[in-house]
C-alpha positions, 0 to 999 in steps of 0.5 A: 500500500502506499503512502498518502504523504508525498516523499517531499514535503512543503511546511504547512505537510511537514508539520501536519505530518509529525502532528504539530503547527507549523510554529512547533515544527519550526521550533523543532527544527531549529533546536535540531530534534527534527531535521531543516528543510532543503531547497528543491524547486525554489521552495523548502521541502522536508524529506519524509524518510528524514522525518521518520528517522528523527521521530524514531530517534525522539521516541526511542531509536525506533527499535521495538521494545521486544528487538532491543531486549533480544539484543541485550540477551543475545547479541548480534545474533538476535539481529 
């Protein structure tokens, strides 16, 4: 199935995809927990893989609970 959200992602996009305002997206890019945008097209994007790794990163490491304490007991292995 794929994605309703564009790979690439305008402002008002961005922030509606992380579940803020656009002044708390904002805010959040710029004490550097979610990742500024880049120039595409004369415009600012956000890249929506780039979005998903630092909401994983903010909530967690986006490793399940269960993965990790595989880990923990077994190592490498477990991966």
């Amino acid at each position: 199935m794929a994605s309703a959200w564009p790979r690439l992602m305008k402002l008002a996009n961005a922030a509606a995809y992380v579940d803020m305002t656009a002044p708390a997206f904002l805010r959040e890019v710029e004490s550097g927990r979610l990742p500024a945008g880049r120039l595409v097209g004369g415009k600012e994007h956000w890249d929506k893989l780039a979005l998903d790794r630092a909401v994983d990163a903010i909530m967690g490491g986006g490793e399940p609970d269960w993965r990790k304490d595989l880990r923990r007991r077994y190592g490498k292995a477990a991966a």
